[in-house]
C-alpha positions, 0 to 999 in steps of 0.5 A, a space after each residue: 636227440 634227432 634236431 626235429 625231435 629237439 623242437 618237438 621237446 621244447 614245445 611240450 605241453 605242461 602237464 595239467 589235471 583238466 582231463 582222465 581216462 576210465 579205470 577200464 583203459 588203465 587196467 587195460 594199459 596192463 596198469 596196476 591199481 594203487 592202494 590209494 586212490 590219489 595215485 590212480 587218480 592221477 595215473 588217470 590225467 596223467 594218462 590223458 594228457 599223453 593222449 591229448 599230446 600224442 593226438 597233436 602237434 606237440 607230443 611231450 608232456 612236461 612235468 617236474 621232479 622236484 618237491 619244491 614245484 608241487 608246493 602250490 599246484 594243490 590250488 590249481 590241480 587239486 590234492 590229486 596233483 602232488 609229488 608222491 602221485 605224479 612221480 609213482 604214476 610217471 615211474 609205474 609208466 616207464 618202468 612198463 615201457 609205456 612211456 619215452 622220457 626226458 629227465 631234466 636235472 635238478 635246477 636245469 630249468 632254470 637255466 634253459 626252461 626246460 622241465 623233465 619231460 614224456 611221450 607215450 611209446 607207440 605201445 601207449 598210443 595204440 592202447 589210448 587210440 580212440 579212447 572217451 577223455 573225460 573234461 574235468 575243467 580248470 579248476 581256478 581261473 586265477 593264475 598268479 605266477 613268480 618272477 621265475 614264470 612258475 606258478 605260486 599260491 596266493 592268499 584268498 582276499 576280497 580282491 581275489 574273491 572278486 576278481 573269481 567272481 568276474 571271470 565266472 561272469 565272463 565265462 557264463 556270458 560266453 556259454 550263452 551263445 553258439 560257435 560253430 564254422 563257415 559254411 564257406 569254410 573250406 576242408 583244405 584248411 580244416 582237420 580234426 582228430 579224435 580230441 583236437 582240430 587242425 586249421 591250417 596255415 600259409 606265411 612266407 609260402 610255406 605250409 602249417 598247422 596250427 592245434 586246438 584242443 576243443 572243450 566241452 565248454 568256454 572255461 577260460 582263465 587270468 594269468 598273473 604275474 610277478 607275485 601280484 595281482 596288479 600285472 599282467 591278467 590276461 585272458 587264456 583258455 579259449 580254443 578260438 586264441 590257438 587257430 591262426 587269424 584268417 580261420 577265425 574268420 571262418 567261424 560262426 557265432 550264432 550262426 553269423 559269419 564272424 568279424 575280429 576287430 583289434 585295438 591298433 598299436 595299443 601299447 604305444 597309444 597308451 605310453 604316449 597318453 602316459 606321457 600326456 599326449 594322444 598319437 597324432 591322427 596318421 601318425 605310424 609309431 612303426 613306420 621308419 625310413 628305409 625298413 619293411 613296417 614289420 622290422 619298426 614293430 617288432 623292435 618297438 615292442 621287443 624293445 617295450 618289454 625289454 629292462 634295457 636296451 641291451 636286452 632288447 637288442 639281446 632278445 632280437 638276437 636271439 630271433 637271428 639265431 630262430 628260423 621262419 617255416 621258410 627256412 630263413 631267419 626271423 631276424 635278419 640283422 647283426 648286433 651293430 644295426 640292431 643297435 642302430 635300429 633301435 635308436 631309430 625307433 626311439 628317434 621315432 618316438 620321441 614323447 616316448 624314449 623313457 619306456 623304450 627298454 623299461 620293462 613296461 610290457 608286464 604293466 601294459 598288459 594288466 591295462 589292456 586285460 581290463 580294457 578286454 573286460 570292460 570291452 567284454 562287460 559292456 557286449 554283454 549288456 549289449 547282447 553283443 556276443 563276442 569272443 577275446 583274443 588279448 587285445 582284439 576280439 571276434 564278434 557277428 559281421 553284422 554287428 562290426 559297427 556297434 562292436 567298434 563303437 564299444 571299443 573305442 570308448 573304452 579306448 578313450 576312457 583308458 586313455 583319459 584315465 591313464 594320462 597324467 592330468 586324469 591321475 592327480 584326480 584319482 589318487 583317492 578315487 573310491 572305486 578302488 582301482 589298482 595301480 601300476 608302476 611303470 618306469 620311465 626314464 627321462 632323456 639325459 637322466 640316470 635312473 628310473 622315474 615312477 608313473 602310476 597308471 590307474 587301472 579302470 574298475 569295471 562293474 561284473 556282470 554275465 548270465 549263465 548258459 551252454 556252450 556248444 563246440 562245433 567241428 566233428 570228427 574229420 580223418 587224421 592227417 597223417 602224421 611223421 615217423 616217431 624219431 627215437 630220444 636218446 639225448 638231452 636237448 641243448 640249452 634254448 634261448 629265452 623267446 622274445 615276447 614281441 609280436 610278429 606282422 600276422 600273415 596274409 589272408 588265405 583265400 577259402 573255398 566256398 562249400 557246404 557246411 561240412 564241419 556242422 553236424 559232425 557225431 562226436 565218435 562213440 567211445 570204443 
């Protein structure tokens, strides 16, 4: 396979039933009808979602082929979504040509994770050009997944049902207000095809695109992790996460030009308070002699979610072998001053050495989801309207103080909550908050030491209205040749799951309002 088309597969979107086409455009596909109705259900979505891939920057769809996957996606995709239906539908689809496939062997994602993959031939992509896709929405806003990162079923309980009930409340208060752009936004760093809009991007000099699929609606979700409900449960779904960080800023709500506001150096901030302490005024938990900021903050956090300190150092390898836009890697250092870096990290940190390489990460993340629900909750009551991304959020200029002053309370709650002293009073608290173990090992001690962290219990609340998505159709920036596959793709590394400095800001180009009053395109 051709090295743009390899990248281009392993960014393939997974397979979803949100979307379907008409039974006008499957019959016109030259599509047989199924004598169930299951299969041409899900001939539908499957259709759409080689629309909606073949219309973005990542072209592939991915899916799998064995029976094992489909065993819990009827709680998540419905009864439409199962073995017998996506395979019939992906086979009809290839046996007509309609359709380019990569077939993964059985187990293979396992290794290098990576699914069975498609795209639909340029035959496909003129039959689907312009054609309505219908939004069926996301069916549950609770995502639990394995150790393996696939999703598994769950049992319905009082704490599933209300934590259903909480991000219903959320998306309500969401639909209740209005997203539209700048009027200052500039048409250079703005496109939109027929289902999604371009923002564009500029880091190290050189020149991106990020895609956003636009729903009709605010219909985001909580992704979970391994086997529980007490790690991870982050926020996903917004289109506003997908835009790179200086467009959000072009957007509007309620007709105010926005803000975005973040909880600095969160995951450190609360290991430390973990640890009984607070991180001194002025003190910068990256900062280390002799190296740019990025380097101490890319190895911390790496090195937060790491198991070792051997995985840490592997996980930023694997970096050295990945390429920024310009050409250069993403990090430039060899295995020895990996290493070494490391140990300055620590050296750093002293009060927190025991969580470096501890795999405390997944648990971090589980008290910073509900620090953005209570950050969230308490907007809401405040009639503050704001929008999540993870740990930072989008609100009106006009109201950056007030949105600050939420945050910061809900960062000292947490951080009291969380400190050991705080914890002894808690173990019997009837609110019933959840617990978190992360490990933490002292210096000089072999094996790990269990720190329970409570997770604060936050009151559900929202009030249900529209949502309106902004941006209309704009002309489609011109795409590059279709590559042909004729190979599987070797096996990728496992990406690190660190952040990276965000790039500077792009100067925009004030203009009228160009984006507002856009028609949605009739259907052909």
């Amino acid at each position: 396979m051709p090295e743009h088309d390899d990248e281009l597969a392993r960014k393939a979107r997974a397979l979803d039933f949100h979307w379907r086409v008409s039974e006008d455009l499957v019959a016109a596909a030259g599509l047989p009808k199924f004598s169930r109705s299951k299969i041409n259900r899900a001939m539908a979505s499957v259709l759409a979602a080689l629309a909606l891939a073949s219309d973005s920057d990542r072209p592939y769809v991915s899916y799998s082929r064995s029976r094992d996957f489909y065993a819990a996606q009827g709680r998540y995709e419905g009864t439409d979504y199962t073995y017998s239906s996506v395979l019939q539908s992906v086979n009809e689809l290839g046996r007509l040509g309609l359709i380019e496939e990569i077939r993964s062997k059985p187990g293979a994602h396992l290794t290098h994770g990576m699914q069975s993959r498609m795209r639909a031939s340029n035959r496909l992509v003129e039959i689907l050009a312009g054609q309505p896709i219908e939004y069926l929405g996301s069916r549950c806003p609770l995502v639990l997944k394995g150790e393996d990162g696939s999703r598994i079923d769950y049992e319905d309980t009082s704490e599933t049902r209300r934590l259903t009930r909480e991000i219903g409340n959320l998306n309500r208060f969401m639909n209740s207000f209005t997203v539209d752009v700048s009027a200052s936004a500039s048409p250079d760093n703005w496109e939109r095809t027929a289902h999604h809009v371009r923002a564009r991007k500029v880091k190290d000099g050189v020149e991106t695109w990020a895609c956003a699929r636009i729903t009709p609606k605010v219909d985001v979700y909580r992704v979970f992790s391994r086997s529980g409900f007490r790690q991870g449960g982050r926020i996903y779904g917004g289109f506003w996460e997908g835009l790179p960080k200086d467009r959000r800023l072009d957007l509007f709500i309620n007709g105010e030009v926005v803000i975005e506001e973040d909880f600095a150096s969160l995951h450190p901030r609360l290991l430390y308070a973990m640890r009984g302490e607070r991180m001194p005024a002025g003190f910068d938990c990256y900062a280390l002699p002799h190296y740019q900021r990025w380097v101490g903050k890319l190895v911390l956090n790496v090195a937060i979610n790491a198991a070792t300190l051997n995985a840490a150092a592997g996980a930023l390898m694997e970096k050295a072998r990945q390429k920024k836009a310009d050409g250069s890697p993403v990090w430039p250092y060899g295995w020895t001053e990996t290493r070494r870096i490391i140990d300055k990290v620590i050296a750093h940190n002293p009060a927190i050495a025991g969580y470096i390489g501890s795999d405390a990460g997944v648990s971090l993340m589980a008290i910073d989801a509900r620090m953005a629900l209570e950050v969230l909750k308490a907007c809401e009551k405040a009639e503050l309207p704001a929008l999540p991304v993870h740990d930072s959020f989008l609100a009106p200029e006009g109201r950056q103080a007030e949105l600050k002053g939420i945050m910061n309370d809900v960062l000292e709650g947490t951080l009291d909550r969380i400190s050991p002293a705080t914890l002894r009073g808690l173990r019997k608290d009837s609110m019933g908050e959840t617990t978190q173990m992360i490990r933490y090992r002292e210096p000089g001690v072999a094996g790990p030491v269990e720190t329970p962290i409570a997770e604060p219990e936050v009151a559900p609340s929202g009030t249900g209205a529209r949502f309106r998505p902004f941006l209309g159709l704009l002309p489609t920036r011109p795409g590059s040749p279709r590559p042909r596959v004729d190979a599987l793709p070797p096996e990728p590394g496992a990406p690190s799951p660190a952040p990276v400095e965000p790039p500077a800001p792009v100067a925009t180009v004030p203009v009228p309002a160009f984006l507002l009053a856009f028609r949605t395109p009739a259907a052909a």
